[in-house]
Backbone as JSON Lines, residues from 0, in Angstrom:
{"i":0,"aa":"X","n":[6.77,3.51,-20.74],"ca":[7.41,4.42,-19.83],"c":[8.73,4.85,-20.44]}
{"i":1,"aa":"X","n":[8.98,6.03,-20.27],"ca":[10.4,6.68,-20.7],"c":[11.38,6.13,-19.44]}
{"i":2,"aa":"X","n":[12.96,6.7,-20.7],"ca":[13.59,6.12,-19.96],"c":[14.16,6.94,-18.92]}
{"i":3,"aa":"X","n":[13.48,7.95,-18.96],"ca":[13.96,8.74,-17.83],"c":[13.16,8.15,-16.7]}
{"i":4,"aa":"X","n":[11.88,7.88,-16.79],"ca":[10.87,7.18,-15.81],"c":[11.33,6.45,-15.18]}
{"i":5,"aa":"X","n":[12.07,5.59,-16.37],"ca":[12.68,4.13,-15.52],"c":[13.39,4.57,-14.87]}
{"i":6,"aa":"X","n":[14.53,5.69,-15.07],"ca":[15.81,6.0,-14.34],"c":[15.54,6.97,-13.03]}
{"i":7,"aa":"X","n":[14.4,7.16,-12.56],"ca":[14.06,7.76,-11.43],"c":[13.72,7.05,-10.09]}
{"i":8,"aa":"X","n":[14.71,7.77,-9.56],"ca":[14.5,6.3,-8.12],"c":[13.15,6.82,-7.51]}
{"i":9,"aa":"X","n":[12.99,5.15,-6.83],"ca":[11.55,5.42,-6.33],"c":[11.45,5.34,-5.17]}
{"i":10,"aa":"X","n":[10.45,6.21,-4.42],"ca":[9.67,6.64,-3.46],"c":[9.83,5.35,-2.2]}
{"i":11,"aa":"X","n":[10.05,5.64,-1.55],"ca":[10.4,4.45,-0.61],"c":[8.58,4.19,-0.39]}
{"i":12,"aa":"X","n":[8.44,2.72,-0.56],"ca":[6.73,2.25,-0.06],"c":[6.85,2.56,0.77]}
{"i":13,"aa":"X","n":[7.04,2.28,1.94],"ca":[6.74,2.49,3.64],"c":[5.94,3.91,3.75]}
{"i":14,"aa":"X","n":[7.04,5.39,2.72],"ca":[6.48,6.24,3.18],"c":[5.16,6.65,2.38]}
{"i":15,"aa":"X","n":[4.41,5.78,1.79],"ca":[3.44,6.38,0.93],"c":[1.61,6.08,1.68]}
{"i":16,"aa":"X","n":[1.25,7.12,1.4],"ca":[-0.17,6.78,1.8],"c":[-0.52,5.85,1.0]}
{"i":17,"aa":"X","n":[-1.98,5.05,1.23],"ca":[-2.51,4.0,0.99],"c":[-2.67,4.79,-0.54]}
{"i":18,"aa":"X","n":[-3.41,5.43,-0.73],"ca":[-4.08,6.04,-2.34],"c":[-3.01,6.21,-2.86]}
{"i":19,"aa":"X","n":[-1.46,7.12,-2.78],"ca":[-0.35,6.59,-3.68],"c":[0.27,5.3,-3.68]}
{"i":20,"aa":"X","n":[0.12,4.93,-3.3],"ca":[0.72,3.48,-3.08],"c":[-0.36,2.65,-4.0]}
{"i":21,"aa":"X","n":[-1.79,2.53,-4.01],"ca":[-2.68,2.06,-4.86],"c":[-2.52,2.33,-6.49]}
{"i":22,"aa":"X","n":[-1.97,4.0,-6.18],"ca":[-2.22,4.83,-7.79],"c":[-0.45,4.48,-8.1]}
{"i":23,"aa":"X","n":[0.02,4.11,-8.1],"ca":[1.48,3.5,-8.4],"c":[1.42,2.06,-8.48]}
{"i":24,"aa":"X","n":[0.24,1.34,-8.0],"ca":[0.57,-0.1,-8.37],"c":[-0.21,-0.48,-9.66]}
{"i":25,"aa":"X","n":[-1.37,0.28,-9.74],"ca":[-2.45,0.71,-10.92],"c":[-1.18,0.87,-11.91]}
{"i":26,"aa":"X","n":[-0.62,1.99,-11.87],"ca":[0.19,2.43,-12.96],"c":[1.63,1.27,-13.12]}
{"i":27,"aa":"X","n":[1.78,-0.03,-12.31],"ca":[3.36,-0.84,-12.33],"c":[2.52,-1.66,-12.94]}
{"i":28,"aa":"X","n":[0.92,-1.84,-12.52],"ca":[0.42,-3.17,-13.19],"c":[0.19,-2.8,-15.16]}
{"i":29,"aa":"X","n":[0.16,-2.11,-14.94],"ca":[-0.34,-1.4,-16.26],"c":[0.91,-1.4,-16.99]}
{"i":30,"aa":"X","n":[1.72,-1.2,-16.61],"ca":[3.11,-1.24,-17.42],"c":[3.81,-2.91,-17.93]}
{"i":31,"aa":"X","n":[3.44,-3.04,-16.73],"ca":[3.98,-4.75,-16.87],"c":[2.9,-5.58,-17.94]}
{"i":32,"aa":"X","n":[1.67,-5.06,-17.97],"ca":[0.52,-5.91,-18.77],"c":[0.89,-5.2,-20.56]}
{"i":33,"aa":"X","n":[1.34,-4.07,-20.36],"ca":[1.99,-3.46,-21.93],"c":[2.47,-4.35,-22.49]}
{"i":34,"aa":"X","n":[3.75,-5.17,-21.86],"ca":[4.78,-6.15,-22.07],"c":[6.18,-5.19,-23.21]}
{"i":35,"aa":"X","n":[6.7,-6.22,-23.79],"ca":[7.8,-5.08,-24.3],"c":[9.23,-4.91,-23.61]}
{"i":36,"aa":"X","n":[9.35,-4.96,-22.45],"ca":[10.54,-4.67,-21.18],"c":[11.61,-5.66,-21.29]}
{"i":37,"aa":"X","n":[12.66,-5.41,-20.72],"ca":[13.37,-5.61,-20.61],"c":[13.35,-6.72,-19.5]}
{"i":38,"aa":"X","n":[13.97,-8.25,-19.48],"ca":[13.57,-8.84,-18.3],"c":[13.71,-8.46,-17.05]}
{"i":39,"aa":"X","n":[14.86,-7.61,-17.09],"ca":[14.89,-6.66,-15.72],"c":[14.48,-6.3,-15.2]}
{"i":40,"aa":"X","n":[13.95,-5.14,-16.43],"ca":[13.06,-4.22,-15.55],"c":[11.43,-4.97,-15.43]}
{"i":41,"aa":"X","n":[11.42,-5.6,-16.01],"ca":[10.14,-6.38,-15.89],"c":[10.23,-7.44,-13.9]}
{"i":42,"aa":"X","n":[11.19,-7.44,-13.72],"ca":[11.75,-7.8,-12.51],"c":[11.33,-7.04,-11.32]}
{"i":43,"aa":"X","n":[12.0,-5.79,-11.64],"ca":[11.94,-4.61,-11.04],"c":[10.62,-4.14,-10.95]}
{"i":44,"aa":"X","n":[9.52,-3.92,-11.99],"ca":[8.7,-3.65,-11.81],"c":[7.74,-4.82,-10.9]}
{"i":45,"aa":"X","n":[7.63,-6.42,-11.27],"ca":[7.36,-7.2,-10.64],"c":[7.82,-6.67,-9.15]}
{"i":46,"aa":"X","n":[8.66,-6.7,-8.6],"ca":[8.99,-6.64,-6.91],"c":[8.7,-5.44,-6.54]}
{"i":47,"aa":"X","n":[8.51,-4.23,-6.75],"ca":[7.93,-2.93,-6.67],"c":[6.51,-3.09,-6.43]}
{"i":48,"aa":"X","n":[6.01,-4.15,-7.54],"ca":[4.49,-4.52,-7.75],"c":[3.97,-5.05,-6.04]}
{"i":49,"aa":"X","n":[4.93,-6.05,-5.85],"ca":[4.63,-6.92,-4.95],"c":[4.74,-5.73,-3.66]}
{"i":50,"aa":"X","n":[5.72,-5.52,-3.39],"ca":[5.79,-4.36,-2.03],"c":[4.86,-3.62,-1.85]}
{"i":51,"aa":"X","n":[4.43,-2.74,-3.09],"ca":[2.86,-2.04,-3.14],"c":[1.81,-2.51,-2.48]}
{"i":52,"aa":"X","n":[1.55,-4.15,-3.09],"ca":[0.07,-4.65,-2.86],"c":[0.66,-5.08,-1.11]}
{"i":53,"aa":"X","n":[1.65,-5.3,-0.65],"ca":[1.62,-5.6,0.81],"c":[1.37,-4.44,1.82]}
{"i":54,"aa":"X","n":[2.17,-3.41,1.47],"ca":[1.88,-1.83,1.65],"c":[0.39,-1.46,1.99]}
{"i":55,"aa":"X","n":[-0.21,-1.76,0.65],"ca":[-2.02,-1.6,0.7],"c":[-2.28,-2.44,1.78]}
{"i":56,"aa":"X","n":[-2.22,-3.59,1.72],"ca":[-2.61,-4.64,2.51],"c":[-2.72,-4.66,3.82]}
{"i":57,"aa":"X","n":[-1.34,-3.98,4.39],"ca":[-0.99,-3.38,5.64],"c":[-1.75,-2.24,6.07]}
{"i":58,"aa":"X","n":[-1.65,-1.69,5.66],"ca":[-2.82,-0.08,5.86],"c":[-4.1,-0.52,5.73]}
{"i":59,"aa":"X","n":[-4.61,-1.38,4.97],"ca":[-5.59,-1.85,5.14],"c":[-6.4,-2.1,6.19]}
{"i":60,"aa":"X","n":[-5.21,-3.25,6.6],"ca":[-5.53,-3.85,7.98],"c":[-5.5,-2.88,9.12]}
{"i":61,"aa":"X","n":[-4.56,-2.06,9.34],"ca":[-4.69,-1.12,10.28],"c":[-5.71,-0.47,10.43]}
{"i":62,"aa":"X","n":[-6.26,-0.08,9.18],"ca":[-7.79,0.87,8.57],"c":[-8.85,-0.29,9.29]}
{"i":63,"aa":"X","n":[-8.8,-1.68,9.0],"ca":[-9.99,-2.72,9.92],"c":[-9.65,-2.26,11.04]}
{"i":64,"aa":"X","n":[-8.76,-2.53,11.64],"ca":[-8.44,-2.64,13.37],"c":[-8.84,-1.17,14.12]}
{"i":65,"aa":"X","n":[-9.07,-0.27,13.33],"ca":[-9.45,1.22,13.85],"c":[-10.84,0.92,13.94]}
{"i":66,"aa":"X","n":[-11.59,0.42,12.54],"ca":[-12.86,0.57,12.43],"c":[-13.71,-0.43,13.28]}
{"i":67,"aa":"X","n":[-13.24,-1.82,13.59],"ca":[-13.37,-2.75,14.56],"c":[-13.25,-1.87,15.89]}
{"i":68,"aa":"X","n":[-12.21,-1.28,16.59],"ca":[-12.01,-0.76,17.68],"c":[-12.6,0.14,17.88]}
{"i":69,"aa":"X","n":[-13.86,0.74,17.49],"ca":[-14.9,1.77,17.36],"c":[-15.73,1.36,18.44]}
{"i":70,"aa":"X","n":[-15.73,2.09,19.5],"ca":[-16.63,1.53,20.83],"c":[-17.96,2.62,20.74]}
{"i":71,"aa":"X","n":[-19.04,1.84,20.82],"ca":[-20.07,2.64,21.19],"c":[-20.65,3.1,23.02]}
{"i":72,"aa":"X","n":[-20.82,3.89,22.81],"ca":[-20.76,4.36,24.65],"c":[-22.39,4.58,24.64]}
{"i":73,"aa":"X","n":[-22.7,4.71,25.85],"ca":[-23.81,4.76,26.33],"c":[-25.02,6.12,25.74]}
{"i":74,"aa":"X","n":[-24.11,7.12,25.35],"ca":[-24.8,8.34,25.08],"c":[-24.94,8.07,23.14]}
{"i":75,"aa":"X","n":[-24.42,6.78,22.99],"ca":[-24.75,6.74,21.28],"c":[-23.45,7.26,20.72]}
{"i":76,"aa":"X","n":[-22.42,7.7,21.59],"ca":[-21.89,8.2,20.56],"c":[-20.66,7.52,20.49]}
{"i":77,"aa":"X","n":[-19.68,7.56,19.4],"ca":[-18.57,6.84,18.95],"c":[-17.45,7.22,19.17]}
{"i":78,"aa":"X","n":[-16.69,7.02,19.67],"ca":[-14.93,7.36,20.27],"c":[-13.89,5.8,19.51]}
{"i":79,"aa":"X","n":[-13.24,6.77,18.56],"ca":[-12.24,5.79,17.8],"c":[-10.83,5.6,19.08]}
{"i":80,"aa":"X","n":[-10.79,4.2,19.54],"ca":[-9.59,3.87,20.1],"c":[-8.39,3.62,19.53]}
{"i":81,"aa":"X","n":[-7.46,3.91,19.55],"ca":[-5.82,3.75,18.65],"c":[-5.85,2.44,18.47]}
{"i":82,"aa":"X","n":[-5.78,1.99,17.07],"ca":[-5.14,0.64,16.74],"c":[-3.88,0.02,17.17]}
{"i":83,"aa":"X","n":[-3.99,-1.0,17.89],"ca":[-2.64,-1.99,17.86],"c":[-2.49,-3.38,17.3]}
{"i":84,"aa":"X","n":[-1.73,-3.49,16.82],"ca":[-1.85,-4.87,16.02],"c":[-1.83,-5.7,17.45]}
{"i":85,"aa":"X","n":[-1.95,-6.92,17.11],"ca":[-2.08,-8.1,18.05],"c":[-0.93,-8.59,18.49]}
{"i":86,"aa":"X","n":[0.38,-8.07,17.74],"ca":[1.56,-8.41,18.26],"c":[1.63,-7.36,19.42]}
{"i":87,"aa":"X","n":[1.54,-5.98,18.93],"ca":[1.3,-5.08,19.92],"c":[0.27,-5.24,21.35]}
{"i":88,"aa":"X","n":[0.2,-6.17,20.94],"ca":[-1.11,-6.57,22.05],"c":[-0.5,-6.94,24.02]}
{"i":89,"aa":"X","n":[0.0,-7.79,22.92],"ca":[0.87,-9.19,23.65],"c":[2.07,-8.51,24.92]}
C-alpha cells in the first residue's frame, strides 16, 4: 500500500454496508499477510481488521433475525417483520 493509502483516513465502520466492510477487510487481511509494515501500522491495520469482522458479524446477525422473523400466513405468502435484537426485546 502507498503511502498516501496509509495516510487516508478511514471510513468510519459503523457507516459501511456489509459488502464494503467485507471488501476492506479482504483487502486489510491481504495487506497484513504481505508483511513488511511498520509495527504500527501493522497495529492499525490489525484493529481496523478486528472492527470490520465485528461490523460483518453484526449485520450478519441482523440479516438472521430478519430471515428467522419471516412469518408465513395462511394464503402462503411471506411478510418480513422488522428485526429487533433481544435486548430490544426486553
Amino acid at each position: 500500500m502507498s503511502d498516501q493509502t496509509a495516510a487516508t483516513p478511514a471510513v468510519d465502520v459503523g457507516s459501511l454496508t456489509f459488502d464494503e466492510a467485507l471488501v476492506e477487510l479482504q483487502r486489510t487481511v491481504a495487506e497484513l499477510e504481505q508483511g513488511g509494515l511498520a509495527l504500527e501500522r501493522s497495529i492499525e491495520l490489525y484493529e481496523r481488521g478486528v472492527a470490520l469482522h465485528e461490523h460483518c458479524a453484526g449485520l450478519l446477525g441482523q440479516a438472521e433475525l430478519r430471515v428467522q422473523r419471516l412469518l408465513e400466513h395462511a394464503a402462503g405468502q411471506l411478510t418480513a417483520v422488522e428485526a429487533r435484537s433481544e435486548e430490544e426485546a426486553d
